[in-house]
C-alpha positions, 0 to 999 in steps of 0.5 A, a space after each residue: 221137205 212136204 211137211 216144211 213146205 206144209 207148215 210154211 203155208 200153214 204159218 202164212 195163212 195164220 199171219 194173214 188171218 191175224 192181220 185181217 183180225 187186227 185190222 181197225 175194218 174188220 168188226 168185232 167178232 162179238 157183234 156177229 150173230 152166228 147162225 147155226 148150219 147143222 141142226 139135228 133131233 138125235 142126242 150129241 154126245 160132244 153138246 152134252 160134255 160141253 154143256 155138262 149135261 144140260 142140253 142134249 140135242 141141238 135141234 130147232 126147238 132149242 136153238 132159239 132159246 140157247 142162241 138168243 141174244 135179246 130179251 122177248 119183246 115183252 120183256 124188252 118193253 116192260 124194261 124200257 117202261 122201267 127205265 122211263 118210270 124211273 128217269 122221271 122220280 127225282 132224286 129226293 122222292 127216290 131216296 124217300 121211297 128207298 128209305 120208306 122201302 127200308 123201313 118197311 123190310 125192317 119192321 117186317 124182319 123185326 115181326 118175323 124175329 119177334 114170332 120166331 122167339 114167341 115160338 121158341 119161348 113157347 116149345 119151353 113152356 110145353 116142355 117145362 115140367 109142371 108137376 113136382 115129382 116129390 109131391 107125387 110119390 108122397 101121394 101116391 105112397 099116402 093112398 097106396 100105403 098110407 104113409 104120413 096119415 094121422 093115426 087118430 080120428 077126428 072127434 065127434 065121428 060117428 063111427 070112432 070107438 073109445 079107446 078106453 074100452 076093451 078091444 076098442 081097436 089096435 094098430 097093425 104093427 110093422 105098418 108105420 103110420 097105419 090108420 087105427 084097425 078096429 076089431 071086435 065091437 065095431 061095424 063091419 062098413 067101418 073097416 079100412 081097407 088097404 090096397 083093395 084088401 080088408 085089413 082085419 075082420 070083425 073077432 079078430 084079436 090084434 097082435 
């Protein structure tokens, strides 16, 4: 019977309370402006749940932040400027200014796009190789191993030697493509070298 006699009246107040809400002179609760009664420096734990950890005390430094429901007054008539400002353009020079606004965020989008691709196209031509990798080991094979040379003198040169006369010169053999190797006969400053290396000295017979 106590916990009957408990519920009733908890049931008769409810109704009483739905009523005065219902009521068309009771204001809107949204219109209310809640005043906080318990301010405190130390850390809540409940606060920092409900609001996912972003305010942890409820003091005086934050309330007027967190409950506030106007803008500053700065702010407030900066906006209220705007509005006049605004109220006073036509709507033709309105749309005028909006399609000049649309054009210039065009052209800059366009320069930005076209400073974009200069770039891209740019990185490839640092990228791009620009040496052929044949020719290099053709040259590289010419100085080192003298592959390709001409195995004549060009005529008139002052240090070529008859091939007519005996032990004029010889070719080394197993080097394809080797410059003439003079031997006995022949100045010491007139013979090649090969890799940092005299190929014959002067009185050696070739083979």
């Amino acid at each position: 019977p106590s916990v009957l006699d408990s519920f009733a009246l908890l049931s008769g107040q409810l109704n009483t309370l739905n009523k005065v809400l219902k009521h068309e002179k009771t204001p809107l609760l949204r219109n209310q402006v809640i005043i906080p009664l318990v301010l405190s420096p130390d850390r809540d734990e409940e606060i920092m749940r409900q609001t996912e950890g972003r305010v942890p005390v409820f003091s005086h430094e934050v309330v007027p932040d967190h409950l506030r429901t106007k803008p500053d007054p700065e702010v407030e008539e900066q906006e209220k400027q705007l509005i006049t400002d605004a109220a006073r353009i036509s709507p033709d020079v309105a749309q005028k200014q909006i399609q000049s606004l649309n054009k210039m965020c065009s052209n800059l989008l366009e320069k930005i796009s076209k400073e974009e691709r200069e770039s891209e196209s740019g990185g490839l031509r640092q990228n791009k190789q620009t040496f052929n990798p044949a020719d290099t080991n053709a040259l590289v094979a010419a100085v080192a191993f003298g592959k390709g040379l001409s195995n004549r003198r060009p005529a008139g040169s002052g240090g070529s030697v008859q091939s007519g006369q005996p032990g004029a010169g010889a070719i080394i053999a197993g080097a394809s493509g080797m410059q003439q190797v003079p031997m006995s006969g022949a100045p010491a400053q007139q013979q090649p070298m090969l890799a940092g290396v005299q190929m014959a000295q002067a009185g050696q017979t070739g083979k």
